[in-house]
VMD Tcl script that builds the backbone (N, CA, C; Angstrom):
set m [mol new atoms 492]
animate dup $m
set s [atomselect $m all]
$s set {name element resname resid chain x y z} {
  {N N UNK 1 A 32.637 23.318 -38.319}
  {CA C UNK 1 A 33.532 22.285 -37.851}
  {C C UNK 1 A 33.472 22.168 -36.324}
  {N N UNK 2 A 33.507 23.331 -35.331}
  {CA C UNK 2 A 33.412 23.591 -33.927}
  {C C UNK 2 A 31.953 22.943 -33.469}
  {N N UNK 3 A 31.004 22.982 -34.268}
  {CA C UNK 3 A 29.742 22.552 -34.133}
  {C C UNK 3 A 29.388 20.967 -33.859}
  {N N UNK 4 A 29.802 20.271 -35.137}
  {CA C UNK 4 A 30.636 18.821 -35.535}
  {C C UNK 4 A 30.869 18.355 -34.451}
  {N N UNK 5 A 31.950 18.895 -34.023}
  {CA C UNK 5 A 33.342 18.650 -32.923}
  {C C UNK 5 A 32.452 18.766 -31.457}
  {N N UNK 6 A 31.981 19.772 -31.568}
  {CA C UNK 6 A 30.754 19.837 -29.934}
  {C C UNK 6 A 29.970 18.625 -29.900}
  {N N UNK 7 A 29.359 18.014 -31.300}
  {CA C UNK 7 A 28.336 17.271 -31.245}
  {C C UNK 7 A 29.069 16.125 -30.888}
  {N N UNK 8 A 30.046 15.669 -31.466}
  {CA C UNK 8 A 30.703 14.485 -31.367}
  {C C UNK 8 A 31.373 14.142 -29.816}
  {N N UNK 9 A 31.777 15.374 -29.048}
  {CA C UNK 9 A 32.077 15.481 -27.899}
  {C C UNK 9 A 30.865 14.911 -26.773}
  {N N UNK 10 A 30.104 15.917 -27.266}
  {CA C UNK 10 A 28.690 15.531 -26.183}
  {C C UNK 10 A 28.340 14.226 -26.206}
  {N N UNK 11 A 28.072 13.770 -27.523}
  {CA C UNK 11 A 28.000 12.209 -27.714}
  {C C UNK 11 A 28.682 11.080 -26.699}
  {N N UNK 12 A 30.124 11.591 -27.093}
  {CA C UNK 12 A 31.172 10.756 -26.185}
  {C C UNK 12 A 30.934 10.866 -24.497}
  {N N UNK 13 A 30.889 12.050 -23.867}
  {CA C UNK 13 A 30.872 11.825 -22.973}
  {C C UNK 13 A 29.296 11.403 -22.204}
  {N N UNK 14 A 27.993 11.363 -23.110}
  {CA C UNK 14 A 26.918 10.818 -22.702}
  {C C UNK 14 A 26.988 9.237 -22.265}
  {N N UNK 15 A 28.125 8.411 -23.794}
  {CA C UNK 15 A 28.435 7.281 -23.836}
  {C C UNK 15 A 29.159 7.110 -22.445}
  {N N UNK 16 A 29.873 7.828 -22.204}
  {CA C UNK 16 A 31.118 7.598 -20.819}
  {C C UNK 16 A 30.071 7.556 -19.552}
  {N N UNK 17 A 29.008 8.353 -19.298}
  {CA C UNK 17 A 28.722 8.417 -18.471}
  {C C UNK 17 A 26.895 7.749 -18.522}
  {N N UNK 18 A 26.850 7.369 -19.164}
  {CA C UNK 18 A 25.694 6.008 -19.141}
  {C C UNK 18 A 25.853 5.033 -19.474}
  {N N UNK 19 A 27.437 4.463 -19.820}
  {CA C UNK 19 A 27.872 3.058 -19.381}
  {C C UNK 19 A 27.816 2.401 -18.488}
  {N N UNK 20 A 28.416 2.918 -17.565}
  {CA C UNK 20 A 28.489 2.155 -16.387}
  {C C UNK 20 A 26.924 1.573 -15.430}
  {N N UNK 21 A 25.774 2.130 -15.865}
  {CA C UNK 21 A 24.492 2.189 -15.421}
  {C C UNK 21 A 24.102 1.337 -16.702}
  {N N UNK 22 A 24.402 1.205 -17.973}
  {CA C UNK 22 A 23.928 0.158 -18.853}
  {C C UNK 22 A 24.695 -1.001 -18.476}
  {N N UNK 23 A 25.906 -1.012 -18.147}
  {CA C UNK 23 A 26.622 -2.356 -17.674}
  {C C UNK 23 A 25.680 -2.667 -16.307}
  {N N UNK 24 A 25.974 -2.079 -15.813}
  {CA C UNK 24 A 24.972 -2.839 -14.141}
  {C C UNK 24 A 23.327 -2.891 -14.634}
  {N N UNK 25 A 22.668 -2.515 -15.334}
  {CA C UNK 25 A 21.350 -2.618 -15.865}
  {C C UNK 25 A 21.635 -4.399 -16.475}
  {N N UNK 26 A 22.453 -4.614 -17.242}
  {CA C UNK 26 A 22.744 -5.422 -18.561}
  {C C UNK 26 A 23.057 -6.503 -16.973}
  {N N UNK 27 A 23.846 -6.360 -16.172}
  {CA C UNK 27 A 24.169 -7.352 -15.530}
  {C C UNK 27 A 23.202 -8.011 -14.552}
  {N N UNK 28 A 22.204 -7.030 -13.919}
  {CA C UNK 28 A 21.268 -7.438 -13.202}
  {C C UNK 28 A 20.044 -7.713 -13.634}
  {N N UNK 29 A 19.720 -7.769 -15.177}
  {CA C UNK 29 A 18.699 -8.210 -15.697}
  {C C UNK 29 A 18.335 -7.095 -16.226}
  {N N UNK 30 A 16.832 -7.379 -16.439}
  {CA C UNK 30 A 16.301 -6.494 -17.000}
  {C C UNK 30 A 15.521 -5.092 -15.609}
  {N N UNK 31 A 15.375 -4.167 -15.643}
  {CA C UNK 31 A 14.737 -3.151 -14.439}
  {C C UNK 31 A 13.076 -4.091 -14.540}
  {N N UNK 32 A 12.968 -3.850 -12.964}
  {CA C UNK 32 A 11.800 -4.708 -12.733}
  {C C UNK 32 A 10.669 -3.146 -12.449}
  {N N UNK 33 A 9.089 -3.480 -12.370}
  {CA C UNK 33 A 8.411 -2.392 -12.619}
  {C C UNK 33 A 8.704 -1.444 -10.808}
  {N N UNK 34 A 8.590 -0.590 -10.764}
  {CA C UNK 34 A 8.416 0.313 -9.649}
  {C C UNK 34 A 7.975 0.230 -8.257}
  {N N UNK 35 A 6.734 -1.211 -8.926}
  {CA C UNK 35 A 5.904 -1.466 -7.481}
  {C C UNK 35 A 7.148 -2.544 -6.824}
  {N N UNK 36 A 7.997 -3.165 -7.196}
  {CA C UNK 36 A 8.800 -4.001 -6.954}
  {C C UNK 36 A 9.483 -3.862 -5.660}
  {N N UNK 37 A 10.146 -2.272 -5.807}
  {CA C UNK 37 A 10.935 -1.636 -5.213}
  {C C UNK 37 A 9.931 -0.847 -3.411}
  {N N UNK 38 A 8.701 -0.782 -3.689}
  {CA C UNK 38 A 8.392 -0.546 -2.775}
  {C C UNK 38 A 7.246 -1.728 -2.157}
  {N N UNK 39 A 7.323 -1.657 -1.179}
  {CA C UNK 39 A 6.936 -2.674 0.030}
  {C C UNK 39 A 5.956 -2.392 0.764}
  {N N UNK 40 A 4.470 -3.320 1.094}
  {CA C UNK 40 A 4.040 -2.555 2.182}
  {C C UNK 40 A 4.280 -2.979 3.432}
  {N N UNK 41 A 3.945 -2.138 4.403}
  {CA C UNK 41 A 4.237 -2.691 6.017}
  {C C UNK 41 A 4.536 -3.249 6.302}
  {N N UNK 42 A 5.677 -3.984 6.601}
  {CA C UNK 42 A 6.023 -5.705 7.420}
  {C C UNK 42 A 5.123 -6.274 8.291}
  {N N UNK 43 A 5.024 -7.578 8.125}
  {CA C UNK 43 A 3.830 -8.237 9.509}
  {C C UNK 43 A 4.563 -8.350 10.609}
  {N N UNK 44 A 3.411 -8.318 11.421}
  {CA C UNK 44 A 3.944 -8.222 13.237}
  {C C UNK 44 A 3.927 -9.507 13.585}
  {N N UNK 45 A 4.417 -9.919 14.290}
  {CA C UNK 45 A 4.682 -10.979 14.828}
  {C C UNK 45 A 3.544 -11.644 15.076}
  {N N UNK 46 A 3.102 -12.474 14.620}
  {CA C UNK 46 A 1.871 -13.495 14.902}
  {C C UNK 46 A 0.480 -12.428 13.770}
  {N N UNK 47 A 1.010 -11.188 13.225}
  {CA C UNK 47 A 0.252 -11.083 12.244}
  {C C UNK 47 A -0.442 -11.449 11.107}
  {N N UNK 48 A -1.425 -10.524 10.522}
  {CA C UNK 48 A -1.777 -10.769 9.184}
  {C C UNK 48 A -0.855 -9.815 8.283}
  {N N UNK 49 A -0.223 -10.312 6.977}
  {CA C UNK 49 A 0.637 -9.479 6.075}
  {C C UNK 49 A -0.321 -9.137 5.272}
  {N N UNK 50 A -0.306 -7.918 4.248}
  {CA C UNK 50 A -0.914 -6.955 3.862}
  {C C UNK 50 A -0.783 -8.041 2.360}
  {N N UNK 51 A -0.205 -8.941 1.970}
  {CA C UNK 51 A -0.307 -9.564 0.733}
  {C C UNK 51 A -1.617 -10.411 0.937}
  {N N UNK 52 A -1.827 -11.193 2.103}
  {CA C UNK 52 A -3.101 -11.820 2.158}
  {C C UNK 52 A -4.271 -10.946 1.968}
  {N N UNK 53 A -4.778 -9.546 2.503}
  {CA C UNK 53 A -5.472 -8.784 2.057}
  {C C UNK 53 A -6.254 -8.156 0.617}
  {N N UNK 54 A -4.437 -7.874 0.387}
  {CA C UNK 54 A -4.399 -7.363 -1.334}
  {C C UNK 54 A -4.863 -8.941 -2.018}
  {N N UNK 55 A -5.263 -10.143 -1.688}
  {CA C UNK 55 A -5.542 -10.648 -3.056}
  {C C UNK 55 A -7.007 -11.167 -2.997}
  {N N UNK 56 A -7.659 -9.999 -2.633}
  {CA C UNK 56 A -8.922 -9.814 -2.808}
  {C C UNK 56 A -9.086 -8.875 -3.825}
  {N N UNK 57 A -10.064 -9.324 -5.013}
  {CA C UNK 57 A -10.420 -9.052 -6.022}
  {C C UNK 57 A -11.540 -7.870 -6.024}
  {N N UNK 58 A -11.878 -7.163 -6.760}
  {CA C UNK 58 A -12.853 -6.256 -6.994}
  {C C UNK 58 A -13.962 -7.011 -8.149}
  {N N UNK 59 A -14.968 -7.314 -7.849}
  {CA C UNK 59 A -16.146 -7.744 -8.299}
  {C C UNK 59 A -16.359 -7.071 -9.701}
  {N N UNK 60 A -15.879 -7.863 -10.955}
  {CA C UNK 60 A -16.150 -7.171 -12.491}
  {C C UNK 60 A -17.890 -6.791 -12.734}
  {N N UNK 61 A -18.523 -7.684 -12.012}
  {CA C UNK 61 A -19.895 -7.983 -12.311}
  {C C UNK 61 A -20.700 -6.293 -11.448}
  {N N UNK 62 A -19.978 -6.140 -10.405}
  {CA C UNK 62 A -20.489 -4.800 -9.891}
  {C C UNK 62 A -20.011 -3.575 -10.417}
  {N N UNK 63 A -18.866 -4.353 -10.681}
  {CA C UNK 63 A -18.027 -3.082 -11.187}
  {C C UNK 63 A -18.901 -2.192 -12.693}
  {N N UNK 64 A -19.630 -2.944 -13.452}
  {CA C UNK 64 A -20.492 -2.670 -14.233}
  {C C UNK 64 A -21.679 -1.465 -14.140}
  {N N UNK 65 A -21.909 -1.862 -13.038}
  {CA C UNK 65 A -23.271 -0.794 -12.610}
  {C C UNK 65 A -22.278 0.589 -11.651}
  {N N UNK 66 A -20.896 0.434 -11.524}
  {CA C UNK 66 A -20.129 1.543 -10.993}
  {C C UNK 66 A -19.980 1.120 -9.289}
  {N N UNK 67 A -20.461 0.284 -8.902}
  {CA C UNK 67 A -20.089 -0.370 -7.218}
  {C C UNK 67 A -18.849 -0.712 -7.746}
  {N N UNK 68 A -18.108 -0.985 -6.018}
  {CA C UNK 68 A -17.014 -1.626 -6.315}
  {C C UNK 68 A -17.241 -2.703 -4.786}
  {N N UNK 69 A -17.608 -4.191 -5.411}
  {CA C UNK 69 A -17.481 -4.993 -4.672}
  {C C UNK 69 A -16.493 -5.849 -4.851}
  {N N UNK 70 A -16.000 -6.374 -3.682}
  {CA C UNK 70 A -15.412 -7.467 -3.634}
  {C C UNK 70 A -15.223 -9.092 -3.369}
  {N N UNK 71 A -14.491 -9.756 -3.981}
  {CA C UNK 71 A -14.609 -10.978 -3.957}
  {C C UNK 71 A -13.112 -11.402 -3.394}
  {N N UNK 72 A -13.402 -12.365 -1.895}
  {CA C UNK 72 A -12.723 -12.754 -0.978}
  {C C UNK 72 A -12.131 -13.745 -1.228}
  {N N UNK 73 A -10.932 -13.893 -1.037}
  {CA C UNK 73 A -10.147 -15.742 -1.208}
  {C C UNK 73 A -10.574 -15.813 -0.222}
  {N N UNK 74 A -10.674 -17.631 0.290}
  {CA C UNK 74 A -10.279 -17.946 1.401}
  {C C UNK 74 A -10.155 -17.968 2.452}
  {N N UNK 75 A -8.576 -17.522 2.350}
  {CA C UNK 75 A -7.820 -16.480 3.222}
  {C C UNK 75 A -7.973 -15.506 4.380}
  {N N UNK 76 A -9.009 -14.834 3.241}
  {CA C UNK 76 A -9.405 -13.584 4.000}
  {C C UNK 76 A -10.414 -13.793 4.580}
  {N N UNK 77 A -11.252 -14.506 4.188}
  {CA C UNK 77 A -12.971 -15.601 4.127}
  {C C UNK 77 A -12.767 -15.726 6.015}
  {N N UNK 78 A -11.478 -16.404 6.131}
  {CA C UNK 78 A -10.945 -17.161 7.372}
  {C C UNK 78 A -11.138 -16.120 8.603}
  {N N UNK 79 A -9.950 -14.928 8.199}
  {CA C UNK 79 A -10.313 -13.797 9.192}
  {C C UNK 79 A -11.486 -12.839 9.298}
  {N N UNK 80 A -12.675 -13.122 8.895}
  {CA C UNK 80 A -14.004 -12.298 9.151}
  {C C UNK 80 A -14.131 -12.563 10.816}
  {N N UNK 81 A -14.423 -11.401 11.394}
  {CA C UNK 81 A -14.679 -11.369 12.907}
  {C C UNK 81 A -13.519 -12.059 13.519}
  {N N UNK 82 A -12.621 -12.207 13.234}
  {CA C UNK 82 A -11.422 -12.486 14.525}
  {C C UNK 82 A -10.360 -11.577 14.403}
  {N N UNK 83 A -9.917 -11.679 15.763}
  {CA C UNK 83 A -9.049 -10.795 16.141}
  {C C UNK 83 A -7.873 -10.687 15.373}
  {N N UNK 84 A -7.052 -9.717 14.567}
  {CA C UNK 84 A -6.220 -9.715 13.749}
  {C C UNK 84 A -4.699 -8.652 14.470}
  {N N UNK 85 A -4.016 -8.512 13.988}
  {CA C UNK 85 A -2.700 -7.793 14.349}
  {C C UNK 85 A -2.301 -7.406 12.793}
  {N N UNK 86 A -2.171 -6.314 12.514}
  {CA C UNK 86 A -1.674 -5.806 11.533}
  {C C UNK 86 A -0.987 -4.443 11.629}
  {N N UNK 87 A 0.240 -4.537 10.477}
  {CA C UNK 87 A 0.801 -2.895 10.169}
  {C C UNK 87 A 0.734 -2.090 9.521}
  {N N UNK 88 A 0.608 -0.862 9.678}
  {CA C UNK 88 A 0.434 -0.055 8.613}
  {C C UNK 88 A 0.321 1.198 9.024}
  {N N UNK 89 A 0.250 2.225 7.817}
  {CA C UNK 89 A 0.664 3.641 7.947}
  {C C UNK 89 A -0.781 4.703 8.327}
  {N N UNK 90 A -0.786 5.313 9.627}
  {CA C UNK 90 A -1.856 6.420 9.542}
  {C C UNK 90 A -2.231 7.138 8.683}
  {N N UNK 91 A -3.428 7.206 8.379}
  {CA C UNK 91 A -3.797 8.395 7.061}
  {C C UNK 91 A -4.750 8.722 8.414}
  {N N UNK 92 A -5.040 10.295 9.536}
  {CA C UNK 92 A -5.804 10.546 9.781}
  {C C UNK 92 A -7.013 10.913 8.908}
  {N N UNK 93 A -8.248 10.706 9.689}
  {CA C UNK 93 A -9.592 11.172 8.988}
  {C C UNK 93 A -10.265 12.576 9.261}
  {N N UNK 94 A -9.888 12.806 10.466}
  {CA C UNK 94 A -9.960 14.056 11.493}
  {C C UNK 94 A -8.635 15.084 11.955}
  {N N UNK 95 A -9.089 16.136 12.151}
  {CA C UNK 95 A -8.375 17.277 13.149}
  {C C UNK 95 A -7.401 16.721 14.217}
  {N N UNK 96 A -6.593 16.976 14.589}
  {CA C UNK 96 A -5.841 16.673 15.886}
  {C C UNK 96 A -4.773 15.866 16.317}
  {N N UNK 97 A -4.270 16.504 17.223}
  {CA C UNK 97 A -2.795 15.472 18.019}
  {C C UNK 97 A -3.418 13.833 17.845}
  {N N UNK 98 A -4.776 13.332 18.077}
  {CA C UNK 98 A -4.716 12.022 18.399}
  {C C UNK 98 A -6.206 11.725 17.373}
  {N N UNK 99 A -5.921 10.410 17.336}
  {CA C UNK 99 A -6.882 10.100 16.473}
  {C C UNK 99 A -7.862 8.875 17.183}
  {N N UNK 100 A -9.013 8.556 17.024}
  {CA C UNK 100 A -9.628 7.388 17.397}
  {C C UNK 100 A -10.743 6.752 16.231}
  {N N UNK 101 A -10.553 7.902 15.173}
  {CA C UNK 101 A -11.151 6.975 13.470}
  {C C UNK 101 A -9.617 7.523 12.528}
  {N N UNK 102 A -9.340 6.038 12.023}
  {CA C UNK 102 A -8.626 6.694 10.827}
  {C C UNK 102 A -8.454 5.420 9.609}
  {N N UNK 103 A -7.623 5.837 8.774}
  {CA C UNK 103 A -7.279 4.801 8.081}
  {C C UNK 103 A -5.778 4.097 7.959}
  {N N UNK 104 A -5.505 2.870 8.328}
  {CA C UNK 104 A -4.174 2.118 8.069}
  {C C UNK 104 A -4.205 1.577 6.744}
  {N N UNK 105 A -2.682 2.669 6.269}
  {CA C UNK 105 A -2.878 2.266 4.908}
  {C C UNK 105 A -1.422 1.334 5.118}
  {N N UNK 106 A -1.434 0.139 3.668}
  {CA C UNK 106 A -0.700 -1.016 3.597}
  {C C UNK 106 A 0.892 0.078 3.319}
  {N N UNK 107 A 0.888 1.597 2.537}
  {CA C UNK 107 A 2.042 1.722 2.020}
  {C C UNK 107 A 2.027 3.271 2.352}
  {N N UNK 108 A 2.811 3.686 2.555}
  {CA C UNK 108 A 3.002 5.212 3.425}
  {C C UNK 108 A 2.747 6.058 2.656}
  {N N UNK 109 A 2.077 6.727 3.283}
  {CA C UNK 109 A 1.008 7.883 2.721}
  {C C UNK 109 A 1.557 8.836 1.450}
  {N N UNK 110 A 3.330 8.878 1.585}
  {CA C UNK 110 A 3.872 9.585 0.881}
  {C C UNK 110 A 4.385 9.042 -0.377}
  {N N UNK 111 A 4.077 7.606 -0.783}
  {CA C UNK 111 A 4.550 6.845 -1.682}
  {C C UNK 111 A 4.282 7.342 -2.717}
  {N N UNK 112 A 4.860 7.683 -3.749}
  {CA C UNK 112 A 4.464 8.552 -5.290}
  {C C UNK 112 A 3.934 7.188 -5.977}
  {N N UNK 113 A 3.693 5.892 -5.849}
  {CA C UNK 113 A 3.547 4.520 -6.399}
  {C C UNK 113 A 1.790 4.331 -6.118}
  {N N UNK 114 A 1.502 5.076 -4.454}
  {CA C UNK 114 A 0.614 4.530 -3.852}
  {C C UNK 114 A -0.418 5.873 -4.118}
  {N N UNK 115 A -0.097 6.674 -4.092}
  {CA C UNK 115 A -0.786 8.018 -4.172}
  {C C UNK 115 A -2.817 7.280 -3.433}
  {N N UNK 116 A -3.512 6.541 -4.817}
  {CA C UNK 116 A -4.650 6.564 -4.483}
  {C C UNK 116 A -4.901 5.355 -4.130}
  {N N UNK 117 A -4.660 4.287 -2.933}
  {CA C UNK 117 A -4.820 3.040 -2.481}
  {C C UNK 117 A -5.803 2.072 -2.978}
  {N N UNK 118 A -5.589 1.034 -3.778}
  {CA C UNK 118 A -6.845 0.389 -3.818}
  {C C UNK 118 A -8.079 0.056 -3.129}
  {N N UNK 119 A -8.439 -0.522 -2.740}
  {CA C UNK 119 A -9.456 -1.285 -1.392}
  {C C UNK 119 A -8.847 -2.028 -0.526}
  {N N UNK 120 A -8.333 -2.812 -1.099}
  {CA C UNK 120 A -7.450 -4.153 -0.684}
  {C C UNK 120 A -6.749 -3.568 0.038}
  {N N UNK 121 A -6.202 -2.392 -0.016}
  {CA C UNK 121 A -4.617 -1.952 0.415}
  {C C UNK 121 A -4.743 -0.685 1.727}
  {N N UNK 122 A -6.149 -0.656 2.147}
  {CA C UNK 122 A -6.331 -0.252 3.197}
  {C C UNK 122 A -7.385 -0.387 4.381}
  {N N UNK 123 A -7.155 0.129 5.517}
  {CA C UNK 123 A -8.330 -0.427 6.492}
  {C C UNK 123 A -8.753 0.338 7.348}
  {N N UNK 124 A -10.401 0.921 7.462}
  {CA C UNK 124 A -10.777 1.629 8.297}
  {C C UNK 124 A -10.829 1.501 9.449}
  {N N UNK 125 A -10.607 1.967 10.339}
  {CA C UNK 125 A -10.058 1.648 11.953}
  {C C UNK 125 A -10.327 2.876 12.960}
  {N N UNK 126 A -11.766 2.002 13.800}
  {CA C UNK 126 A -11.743 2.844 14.920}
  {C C UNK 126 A -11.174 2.328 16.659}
  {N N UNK 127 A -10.440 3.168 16.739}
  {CA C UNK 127 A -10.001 2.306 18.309}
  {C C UNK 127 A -10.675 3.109 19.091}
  {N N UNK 128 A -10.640 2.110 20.637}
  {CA C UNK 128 A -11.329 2.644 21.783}
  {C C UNK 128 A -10.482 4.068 23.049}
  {N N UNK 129 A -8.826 3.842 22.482}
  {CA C UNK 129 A -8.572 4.679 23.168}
  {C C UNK 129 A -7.916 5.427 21.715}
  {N N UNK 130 A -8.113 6.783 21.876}
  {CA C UNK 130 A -7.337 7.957 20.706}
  {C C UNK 130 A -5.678 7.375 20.343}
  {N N UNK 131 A -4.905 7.255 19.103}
  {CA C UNK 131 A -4.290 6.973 19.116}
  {C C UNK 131 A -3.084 8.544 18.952}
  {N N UNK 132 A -1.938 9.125 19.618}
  {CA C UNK 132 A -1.322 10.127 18.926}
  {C C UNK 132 A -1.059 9.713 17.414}
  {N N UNK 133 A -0.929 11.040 16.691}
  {CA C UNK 133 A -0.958 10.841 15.232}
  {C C UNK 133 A 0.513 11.156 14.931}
  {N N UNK 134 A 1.373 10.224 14.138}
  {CA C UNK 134 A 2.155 9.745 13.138}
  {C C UNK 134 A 2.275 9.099 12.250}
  {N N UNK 135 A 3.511 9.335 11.112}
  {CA C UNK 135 A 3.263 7.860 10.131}
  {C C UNK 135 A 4.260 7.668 10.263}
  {N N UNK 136 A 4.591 6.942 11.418}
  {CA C UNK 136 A 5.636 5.855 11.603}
  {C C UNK 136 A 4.550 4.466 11.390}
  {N N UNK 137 A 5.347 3.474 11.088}
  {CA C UNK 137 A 4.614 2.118 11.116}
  {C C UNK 137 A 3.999 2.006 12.776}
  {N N UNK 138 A 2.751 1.539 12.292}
  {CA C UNK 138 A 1.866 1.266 13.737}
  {C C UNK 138 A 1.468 -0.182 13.244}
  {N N UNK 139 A 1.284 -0.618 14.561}
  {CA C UNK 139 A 0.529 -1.775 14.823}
  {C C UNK 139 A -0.526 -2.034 15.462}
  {N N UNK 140 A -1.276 -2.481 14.690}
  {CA C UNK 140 A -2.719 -2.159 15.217}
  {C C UNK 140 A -3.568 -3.778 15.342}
  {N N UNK 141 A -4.129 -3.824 16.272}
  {CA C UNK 141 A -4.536 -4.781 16.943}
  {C C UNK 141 A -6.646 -4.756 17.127}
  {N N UNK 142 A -7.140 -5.839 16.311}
  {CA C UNK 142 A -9.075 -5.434 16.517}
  {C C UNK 142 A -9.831 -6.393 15.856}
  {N N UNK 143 A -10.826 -6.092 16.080}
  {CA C UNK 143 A -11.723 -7.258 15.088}
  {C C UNK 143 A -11.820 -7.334 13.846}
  {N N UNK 144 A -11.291 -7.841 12.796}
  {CA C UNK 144 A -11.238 -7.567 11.147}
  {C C UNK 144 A -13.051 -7.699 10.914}
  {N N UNK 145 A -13.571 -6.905 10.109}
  {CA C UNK 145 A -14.212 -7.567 9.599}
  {C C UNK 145 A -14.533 -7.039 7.513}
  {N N UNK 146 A -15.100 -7.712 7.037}
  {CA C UNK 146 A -15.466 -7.867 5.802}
  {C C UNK 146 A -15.932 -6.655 5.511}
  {N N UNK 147 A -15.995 -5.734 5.046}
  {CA C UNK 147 A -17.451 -4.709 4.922}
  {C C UNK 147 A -17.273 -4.124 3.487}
  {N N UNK 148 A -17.124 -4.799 2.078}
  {CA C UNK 148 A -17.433 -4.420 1.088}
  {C C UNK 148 A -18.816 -4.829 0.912}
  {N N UNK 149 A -19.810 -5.448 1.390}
  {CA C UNK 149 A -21.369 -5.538 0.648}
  {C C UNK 149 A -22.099 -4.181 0.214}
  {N N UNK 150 A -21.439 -3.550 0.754}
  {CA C UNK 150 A -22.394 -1.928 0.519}
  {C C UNK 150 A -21.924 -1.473 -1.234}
  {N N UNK 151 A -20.943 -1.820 -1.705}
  {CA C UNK 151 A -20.654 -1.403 -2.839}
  {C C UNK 151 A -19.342 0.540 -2.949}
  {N N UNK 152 A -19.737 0.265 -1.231}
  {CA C UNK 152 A -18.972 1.834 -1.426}
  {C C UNK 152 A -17.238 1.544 -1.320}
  {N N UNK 153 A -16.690 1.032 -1.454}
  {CA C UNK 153 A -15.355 0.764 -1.652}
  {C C UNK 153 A -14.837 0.786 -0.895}
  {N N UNK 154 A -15.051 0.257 -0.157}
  {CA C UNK 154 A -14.030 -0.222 1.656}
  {C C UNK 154 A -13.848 -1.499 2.099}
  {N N UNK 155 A -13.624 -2.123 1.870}
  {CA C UNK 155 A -13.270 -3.698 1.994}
  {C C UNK 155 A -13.033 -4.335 3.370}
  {N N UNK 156 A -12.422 -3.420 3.729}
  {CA C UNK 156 A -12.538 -3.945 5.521}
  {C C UNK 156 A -12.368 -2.850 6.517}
  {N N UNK 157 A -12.453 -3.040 7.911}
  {CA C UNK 157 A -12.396 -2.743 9.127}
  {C C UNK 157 A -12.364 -3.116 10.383}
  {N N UNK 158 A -11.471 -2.152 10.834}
  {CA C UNK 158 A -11.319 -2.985 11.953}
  {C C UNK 158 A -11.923 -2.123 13.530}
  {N N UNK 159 A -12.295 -2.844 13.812}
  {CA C UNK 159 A -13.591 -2.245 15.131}
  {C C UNK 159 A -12.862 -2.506 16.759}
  {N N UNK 160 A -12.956 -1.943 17.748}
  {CA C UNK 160 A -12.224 -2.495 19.113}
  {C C UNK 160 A -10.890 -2.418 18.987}
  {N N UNK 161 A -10.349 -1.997 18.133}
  {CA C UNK 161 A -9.002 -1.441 17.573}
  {C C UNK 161 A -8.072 -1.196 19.128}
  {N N UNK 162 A -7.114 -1.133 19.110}
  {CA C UNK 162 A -6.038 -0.963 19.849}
  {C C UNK 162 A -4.543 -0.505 19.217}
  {N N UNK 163 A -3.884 0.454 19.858}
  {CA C UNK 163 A -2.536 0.430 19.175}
  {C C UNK 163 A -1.883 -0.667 20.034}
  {N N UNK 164 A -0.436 -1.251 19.544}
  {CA C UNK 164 A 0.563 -2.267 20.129}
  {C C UNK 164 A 1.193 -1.406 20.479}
}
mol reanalyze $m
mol bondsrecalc $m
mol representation Tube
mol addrep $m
């Protein structure tokens, strides 16, 4: 009977205390997926945003033989060789207080969402003066250019680099 009585208890107060999270679930719709909730980098002022980037495609036709090329909107077509302004998070490549090769990734290094970055969603970057190393949002300032033809999975870079 004590057993019963435990079960029926536990029950109740599971109900009591995942109501209020099914009412606000029930009221705000349905939960949207994970990537929703996280964001990459904000654009800088007179920037490029990291959504124009990401909607560059990965090449199905290479993807076959195990390359991973890509196929450019537009968009991106537009910024080959000009000067770009973008934000994003340090992933050093090297040792040390300062960096002058690394990678700006679109979503912070520590994101449990982002763990292994697509192509799209990051950019190799060498600047001319060492930058100190953090992952606070940086802004980084250089020549974009295109560089998936090789098939090795890097989609762009940026060369003459500068921090803002």
């Amino acid at each position: 009977m004590f057993a019963r009585m435990s079960l029926a208890l536990a029950a109740l107060v599971a109900v009591l205390i995942n109501a209020p999270a099914a009412q606000a679930q029930a009221a705000a719709g349905a939960l949207q997926p994970s990537e929703s909730i996280w964001k990459p980098a904000p654009t800088p002022p007179g920037g490029v945003a990291w959504g124009v980037l990401e909607a560059a495609k990965e090449d199905p036709a290479a993807a076959k033989s195990g390359a991973m090329k890509p196929v450019y909107p537009a968009a991106v077509k537009a910024l080959a060789g000009k000067r770009v302004k973008i934000n994003g998070y340090m992933l050093p490549l090297g040792k040390g207080a300062s960096q002058s090769h690394f990678v700006l990734l679109a979503y912070p290094p520590d994101c449990p969402f982002h763990l292994n970055p697509g192509p799209q969603q990051f950019i190799e970057v060498k600047v001319s003066s060492a930058v100190p190393m953090n992952y606070d949002v940086r802004t980084i300032e250089g020549t974009l250019e295109l560089a998936g033809g090789d098939g090795a999975g890097v989609f762009y870079k940026i060369s003459d680099g500068k921090e803002l």
